[in-house]
Short mmCIF file of the C-alpha atoms (twelve columns), coordinates in Angstrom:
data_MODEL
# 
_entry.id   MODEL 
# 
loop_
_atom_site.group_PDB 
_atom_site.id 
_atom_site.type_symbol 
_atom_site.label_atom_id 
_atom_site.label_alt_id 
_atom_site.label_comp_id 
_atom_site.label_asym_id 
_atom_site.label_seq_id 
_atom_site.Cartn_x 
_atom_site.Cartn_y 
_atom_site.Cartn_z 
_atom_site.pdbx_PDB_model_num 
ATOM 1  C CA . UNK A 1  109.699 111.072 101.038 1 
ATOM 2  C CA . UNK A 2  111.649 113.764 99.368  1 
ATOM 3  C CA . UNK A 3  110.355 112.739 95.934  1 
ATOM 4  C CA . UNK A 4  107.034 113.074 97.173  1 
ATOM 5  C CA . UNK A 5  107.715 116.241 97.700  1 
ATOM 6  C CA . UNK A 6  109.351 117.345 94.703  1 
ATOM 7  C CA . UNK A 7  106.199 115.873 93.066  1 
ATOM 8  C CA . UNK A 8  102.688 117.132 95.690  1 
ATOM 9  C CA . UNK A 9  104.295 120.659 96.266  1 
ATOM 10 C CA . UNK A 10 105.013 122.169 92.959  1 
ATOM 11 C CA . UNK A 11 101.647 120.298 91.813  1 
ATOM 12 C CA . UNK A 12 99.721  121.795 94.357  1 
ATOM 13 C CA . UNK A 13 101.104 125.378 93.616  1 
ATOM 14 C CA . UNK A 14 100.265 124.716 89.778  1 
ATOM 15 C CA . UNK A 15 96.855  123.672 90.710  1 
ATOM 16 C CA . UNK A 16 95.827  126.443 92.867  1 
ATOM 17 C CA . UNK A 17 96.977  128.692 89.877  1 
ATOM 18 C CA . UNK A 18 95.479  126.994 87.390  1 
ATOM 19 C CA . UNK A 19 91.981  126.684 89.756  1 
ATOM 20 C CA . UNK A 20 92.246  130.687 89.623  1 
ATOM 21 C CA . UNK A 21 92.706  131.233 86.256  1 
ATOM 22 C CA . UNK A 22 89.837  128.314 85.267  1 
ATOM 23 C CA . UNK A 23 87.185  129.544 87.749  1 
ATOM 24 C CA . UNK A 24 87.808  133.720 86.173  1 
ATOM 25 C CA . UNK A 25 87.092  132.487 82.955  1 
ATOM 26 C CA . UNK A 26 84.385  129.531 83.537  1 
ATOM 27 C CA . UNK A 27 81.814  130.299 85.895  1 
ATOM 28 C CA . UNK A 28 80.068  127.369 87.623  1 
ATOM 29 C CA . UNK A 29 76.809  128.343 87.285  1 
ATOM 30 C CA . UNK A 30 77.629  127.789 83.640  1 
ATOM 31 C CA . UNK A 31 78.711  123.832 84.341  1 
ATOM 32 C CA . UNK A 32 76.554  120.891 83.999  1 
ATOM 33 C CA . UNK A 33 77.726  117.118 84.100  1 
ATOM 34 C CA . UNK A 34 75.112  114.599 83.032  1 
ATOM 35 C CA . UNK A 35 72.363  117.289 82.539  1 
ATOM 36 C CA . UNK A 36 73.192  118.491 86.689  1 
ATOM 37 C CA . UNK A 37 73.912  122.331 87.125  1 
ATOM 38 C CA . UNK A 38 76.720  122.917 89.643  1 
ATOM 39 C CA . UNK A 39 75.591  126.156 90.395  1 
ATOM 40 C CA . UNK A 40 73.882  125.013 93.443  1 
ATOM 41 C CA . UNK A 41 77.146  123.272 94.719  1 
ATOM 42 C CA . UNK A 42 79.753  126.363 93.465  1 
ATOM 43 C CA . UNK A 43 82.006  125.836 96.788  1 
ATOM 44 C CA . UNK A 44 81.734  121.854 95.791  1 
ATOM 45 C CA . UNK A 45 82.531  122.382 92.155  1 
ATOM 46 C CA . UNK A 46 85.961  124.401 93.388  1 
ATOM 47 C CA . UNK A 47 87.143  121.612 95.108  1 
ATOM 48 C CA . UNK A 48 86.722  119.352 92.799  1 
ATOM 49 C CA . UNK A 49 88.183  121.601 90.533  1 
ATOM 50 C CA . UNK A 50 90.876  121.789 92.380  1 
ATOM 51 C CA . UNK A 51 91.366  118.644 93.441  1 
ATOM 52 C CA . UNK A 52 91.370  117.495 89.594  1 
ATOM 53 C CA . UNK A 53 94.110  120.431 88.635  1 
ATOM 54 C CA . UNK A 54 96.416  118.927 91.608  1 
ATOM 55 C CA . UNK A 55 95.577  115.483 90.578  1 
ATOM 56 C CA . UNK A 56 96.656  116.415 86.874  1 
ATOM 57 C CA . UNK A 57 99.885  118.704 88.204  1 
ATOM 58 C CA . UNK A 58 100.506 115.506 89.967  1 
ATOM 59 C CA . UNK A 59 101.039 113.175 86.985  1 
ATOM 60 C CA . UNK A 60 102.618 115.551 85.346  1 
ATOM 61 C CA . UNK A 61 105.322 116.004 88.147  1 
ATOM 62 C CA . UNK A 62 106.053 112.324 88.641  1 
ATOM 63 C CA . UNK A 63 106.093 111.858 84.941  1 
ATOM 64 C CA . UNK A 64 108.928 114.027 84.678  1 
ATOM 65 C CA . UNK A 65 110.814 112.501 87.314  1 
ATOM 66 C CA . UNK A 66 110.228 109.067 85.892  1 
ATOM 67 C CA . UNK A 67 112.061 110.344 82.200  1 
ATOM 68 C CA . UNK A 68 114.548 112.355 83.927  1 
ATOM 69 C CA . UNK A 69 116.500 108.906 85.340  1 
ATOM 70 C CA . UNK A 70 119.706 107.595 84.039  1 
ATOM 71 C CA . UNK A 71 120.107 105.071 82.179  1 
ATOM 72 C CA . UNK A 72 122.198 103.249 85.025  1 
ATOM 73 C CA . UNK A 73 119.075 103.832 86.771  1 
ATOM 74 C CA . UNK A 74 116.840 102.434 84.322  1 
ATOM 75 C CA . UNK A 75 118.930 99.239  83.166  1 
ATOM 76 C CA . UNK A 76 120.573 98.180  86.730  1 
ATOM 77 C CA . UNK A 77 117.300 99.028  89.463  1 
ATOM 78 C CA . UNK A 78 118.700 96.720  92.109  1 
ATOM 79 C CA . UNK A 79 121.574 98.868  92.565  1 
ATOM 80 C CA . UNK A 80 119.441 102.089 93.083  1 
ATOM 81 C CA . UNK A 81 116.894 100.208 95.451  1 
ATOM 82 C CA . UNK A 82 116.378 102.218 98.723  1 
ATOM 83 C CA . UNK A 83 117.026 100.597 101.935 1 
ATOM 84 C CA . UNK A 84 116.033 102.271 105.118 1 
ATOM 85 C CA . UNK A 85 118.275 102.633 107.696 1 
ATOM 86 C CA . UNK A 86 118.344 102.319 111.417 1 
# 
């Protein structure tokens, strides 16, 4: 649970920033996918904005996790295998 954490809630910070900064410079009146303005769906375009820049900040976040393990970790993984408790 805790690396969940370390990964959604930094991602989610970076995303709303980077939805703020995106949507200043890129108005969505000015979007079209497959020939579709989004200017009749600007709330709907936001989300998915955001949505994408979290699910982006995401990958990001767990790839750095995933290259920042030993090499104890990497080589030996039945010894670092979590095992819940009761």
């Amino acid at each position: 649970m805790q690396r969940t954490i370390w990964i959604m809630w930094p991602s989610f910070l970076i995303a709303g920033a980077m939805t703020v900064v995106f949507f200043t410079l890129v108005d969505p009146a000015d979007l079209t996918i497959f020939g579709v303005a989004l200017a009749e769906h600007r709330l709907a375009s936001y989300s998915v904005g955001f949505l994408l820049f979290w699910l982006f900040s995401a990958w990001d976040s767990w790839l750095t996790l995933f290259f920042q393990r030993d090499a104890d970790t990497v080589n030996h993984p039945q010894r670092h295998t979590i095992t819940p408790s009761h």
